[in-house]
The first five atom37 places (N, CA, C, CB, O) and aatype in JSON, in Angstrom:
{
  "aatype": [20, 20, 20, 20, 20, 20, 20, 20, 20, 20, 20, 20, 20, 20, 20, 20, 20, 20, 20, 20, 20, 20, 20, 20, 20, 20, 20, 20, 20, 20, 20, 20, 20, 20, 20, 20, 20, 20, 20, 20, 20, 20, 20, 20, 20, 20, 20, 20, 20, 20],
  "atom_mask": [
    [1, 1, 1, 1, 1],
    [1, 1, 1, 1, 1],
    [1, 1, 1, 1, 1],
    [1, 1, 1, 1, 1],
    [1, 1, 1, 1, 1],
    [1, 1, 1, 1, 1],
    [1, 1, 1, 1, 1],
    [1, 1, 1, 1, 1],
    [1, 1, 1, 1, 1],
    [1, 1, 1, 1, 1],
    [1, 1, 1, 1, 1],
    [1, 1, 1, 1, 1],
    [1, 1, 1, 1, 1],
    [1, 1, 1, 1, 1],
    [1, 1, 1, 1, 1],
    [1, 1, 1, 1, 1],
    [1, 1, 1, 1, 1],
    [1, 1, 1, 1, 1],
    [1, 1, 1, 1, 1],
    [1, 1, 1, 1, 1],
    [1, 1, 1, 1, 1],
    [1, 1, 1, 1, 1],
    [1, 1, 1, 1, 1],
    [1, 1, 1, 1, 1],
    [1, 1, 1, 1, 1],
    [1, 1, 1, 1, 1],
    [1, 1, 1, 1, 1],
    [1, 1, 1, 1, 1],
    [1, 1, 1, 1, 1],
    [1, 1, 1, 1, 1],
    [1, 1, 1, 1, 1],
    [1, 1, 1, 1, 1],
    [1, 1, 1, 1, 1],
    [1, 1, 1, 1, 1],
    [1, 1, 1, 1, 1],
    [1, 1, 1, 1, 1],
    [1, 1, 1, 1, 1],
    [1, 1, 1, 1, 1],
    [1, 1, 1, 1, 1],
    [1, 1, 1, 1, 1],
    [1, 1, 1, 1, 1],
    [1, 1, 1, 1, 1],
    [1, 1, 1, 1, 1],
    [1, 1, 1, 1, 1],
    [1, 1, 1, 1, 1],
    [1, 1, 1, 1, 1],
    [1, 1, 1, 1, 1],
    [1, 1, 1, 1, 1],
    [1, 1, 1, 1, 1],
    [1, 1, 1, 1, 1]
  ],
  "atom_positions": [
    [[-1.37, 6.46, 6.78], [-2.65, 5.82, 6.5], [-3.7, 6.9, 6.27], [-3.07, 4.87, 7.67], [-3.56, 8.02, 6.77]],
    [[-4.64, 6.61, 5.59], [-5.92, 7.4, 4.97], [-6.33, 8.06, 5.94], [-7.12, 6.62, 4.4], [-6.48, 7.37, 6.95]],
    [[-6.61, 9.25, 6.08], [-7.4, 10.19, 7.57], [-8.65, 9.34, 8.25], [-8.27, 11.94, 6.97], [-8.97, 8.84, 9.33]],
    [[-9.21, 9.54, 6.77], [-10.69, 8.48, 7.45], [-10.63, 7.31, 7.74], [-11.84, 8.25, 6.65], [-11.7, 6.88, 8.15]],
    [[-9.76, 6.55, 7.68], [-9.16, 5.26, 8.41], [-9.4, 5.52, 9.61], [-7.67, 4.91, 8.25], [-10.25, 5.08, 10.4]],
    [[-8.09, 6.74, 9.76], [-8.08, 7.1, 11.44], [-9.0, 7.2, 12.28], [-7.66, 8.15, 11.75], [-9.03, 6.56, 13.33]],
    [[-10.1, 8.26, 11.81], [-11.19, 8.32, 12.52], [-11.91, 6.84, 12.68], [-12.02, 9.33, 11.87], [-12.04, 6.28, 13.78]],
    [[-12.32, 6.32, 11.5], [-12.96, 4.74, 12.33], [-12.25, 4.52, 13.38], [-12.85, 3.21, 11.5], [-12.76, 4.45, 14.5]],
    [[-11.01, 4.4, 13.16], [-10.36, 3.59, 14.06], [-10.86, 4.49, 15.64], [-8.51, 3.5, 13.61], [-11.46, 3.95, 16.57]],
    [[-10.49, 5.74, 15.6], [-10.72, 6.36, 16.72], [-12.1, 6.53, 17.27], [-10.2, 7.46, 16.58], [-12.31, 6.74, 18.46]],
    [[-13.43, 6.37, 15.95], [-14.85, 5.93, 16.81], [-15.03, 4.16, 17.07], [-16.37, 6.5, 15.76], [-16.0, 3.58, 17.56]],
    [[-14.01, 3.71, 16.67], [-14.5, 1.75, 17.31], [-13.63, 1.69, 18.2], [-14.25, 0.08, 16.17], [-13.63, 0.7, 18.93]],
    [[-12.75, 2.6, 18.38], [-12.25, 2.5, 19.93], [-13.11, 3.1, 20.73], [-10.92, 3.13, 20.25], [-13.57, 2.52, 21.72]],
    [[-13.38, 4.2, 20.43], [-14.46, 4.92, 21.6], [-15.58, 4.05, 21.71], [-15.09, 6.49, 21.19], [-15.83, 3.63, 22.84]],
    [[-16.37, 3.66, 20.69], [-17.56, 2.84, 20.93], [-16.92, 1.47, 21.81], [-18.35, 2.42, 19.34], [-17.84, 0.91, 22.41]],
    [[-16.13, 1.06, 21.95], [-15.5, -0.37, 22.71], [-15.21, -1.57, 21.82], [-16.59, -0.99, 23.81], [-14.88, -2.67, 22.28]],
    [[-15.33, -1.31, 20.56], [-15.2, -2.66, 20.03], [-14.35, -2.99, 19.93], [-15.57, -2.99, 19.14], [-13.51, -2.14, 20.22]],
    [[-13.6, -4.77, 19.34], [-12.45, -5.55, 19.78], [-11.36, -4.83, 18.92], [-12.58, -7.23, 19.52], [-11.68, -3.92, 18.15]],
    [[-10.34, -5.16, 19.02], [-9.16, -4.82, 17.79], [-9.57, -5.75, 16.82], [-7.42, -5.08, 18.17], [-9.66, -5.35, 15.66]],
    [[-9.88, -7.08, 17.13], [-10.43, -7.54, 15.8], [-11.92, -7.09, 14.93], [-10.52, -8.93, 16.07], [-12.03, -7.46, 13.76]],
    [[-12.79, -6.45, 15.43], [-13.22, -5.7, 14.55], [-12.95, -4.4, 14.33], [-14.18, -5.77, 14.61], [-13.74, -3.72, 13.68]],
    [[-12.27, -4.09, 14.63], [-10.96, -2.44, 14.21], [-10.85, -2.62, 13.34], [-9.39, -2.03, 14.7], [-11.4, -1.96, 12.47]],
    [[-9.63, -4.22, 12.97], [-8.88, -4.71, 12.1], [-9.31, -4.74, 10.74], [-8.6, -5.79, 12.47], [-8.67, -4.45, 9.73]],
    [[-10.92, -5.26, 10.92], [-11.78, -5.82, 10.05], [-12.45, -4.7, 9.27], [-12.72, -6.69, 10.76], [-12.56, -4.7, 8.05]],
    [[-12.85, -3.8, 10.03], [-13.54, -2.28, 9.18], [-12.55, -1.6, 8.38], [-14.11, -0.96, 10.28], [-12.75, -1.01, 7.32]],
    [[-11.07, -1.78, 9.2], [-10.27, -0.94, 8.36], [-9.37, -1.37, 7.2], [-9.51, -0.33, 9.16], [-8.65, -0.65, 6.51]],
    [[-9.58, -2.77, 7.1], [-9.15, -3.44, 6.25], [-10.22, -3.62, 4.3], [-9.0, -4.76, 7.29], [-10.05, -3.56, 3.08]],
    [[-11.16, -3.82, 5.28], [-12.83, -3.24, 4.27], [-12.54, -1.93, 3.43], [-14.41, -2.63, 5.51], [-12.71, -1.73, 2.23]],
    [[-11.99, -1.01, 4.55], [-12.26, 0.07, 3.81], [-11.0, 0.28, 2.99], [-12.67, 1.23, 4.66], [-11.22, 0.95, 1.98]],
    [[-9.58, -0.15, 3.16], [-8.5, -0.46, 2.4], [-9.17, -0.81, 1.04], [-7.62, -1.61, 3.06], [-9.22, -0.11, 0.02]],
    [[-9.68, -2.03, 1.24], [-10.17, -2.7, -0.16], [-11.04, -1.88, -0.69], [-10.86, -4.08, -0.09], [-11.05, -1.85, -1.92]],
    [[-11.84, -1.14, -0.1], [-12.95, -0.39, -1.11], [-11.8, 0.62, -1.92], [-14.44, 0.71, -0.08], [-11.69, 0.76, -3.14]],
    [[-11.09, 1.18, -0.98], [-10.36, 2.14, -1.79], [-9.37, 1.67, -2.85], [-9.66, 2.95, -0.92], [-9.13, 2.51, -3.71]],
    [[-8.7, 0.39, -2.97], [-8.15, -0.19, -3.57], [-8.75, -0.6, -5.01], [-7.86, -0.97, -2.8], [-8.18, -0.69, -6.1]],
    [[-10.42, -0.89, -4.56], [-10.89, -1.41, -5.38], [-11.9, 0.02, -6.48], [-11.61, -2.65, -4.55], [-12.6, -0.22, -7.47]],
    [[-11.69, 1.11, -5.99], [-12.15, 2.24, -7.0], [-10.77, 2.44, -7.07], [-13.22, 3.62, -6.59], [-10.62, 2.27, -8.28]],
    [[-9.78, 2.65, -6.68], [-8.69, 3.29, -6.81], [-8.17, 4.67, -7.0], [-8.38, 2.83, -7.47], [-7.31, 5.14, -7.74]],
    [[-9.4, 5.46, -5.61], [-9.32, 6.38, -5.45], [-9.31, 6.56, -3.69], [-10.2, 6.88, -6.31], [-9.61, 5.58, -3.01]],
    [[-9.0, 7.7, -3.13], [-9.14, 8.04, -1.77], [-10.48, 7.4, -1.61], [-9.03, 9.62, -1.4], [-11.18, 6.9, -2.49]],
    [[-10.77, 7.53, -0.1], [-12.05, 6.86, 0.08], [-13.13, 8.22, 0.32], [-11.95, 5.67, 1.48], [-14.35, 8.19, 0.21]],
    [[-12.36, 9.26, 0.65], [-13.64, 10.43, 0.55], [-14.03, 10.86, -0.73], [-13.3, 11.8, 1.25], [-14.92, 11.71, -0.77]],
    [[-13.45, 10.37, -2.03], [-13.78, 10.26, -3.1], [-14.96, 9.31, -3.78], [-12.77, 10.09, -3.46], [-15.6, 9.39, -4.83]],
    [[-14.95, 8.63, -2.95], [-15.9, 7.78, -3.82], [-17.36, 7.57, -3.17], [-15.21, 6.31, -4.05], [-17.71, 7.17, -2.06]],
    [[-18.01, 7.95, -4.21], [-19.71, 8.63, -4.16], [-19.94, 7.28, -4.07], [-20.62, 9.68, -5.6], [-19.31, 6.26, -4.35]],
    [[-21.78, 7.76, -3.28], [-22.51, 6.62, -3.21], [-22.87, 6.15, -4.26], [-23.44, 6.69, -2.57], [-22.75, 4.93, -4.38]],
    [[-23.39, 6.88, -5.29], [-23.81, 5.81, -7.17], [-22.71, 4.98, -7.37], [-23.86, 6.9, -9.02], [-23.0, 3.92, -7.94]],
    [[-21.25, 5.17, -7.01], [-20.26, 4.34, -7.1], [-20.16, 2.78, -6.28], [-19.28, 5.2, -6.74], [-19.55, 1.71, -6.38]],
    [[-21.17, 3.45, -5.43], [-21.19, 2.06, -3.76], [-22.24, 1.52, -4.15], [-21.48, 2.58, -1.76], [-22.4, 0.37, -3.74]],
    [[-23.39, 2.12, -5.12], [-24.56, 1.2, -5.46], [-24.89, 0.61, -6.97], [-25.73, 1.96, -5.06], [-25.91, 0.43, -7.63]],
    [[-23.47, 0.42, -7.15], [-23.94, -0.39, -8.77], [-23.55, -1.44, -8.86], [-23.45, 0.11, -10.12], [-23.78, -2.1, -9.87]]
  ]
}
């Protein structure tokens, strides 16, 4: 899985939140990357704001 996946995952565990919103951020960010169809440290903010 994507590095930066990992890390969310490893700051919404530290912060306490449920596995279901784990589930939910990292699934988001699946789709963003799916949906440029690039890594996710690839894709710039002008890309996130059009």
């Amino acid at each position: 899985m994507n590095t930066l996946i990992e890390q969310v995952k490893t700051e919404i565990a530290y912060l306490g939140y449920s596995q279901s919103t784990c589930k939910s951020y990292c699934e988001h960010l699946l789709k963003l990357s799916h949906y440029f169809n690039k890594p996710l440290d690839l894709i710039t903010d002008d890309e996130l704001n059009i």
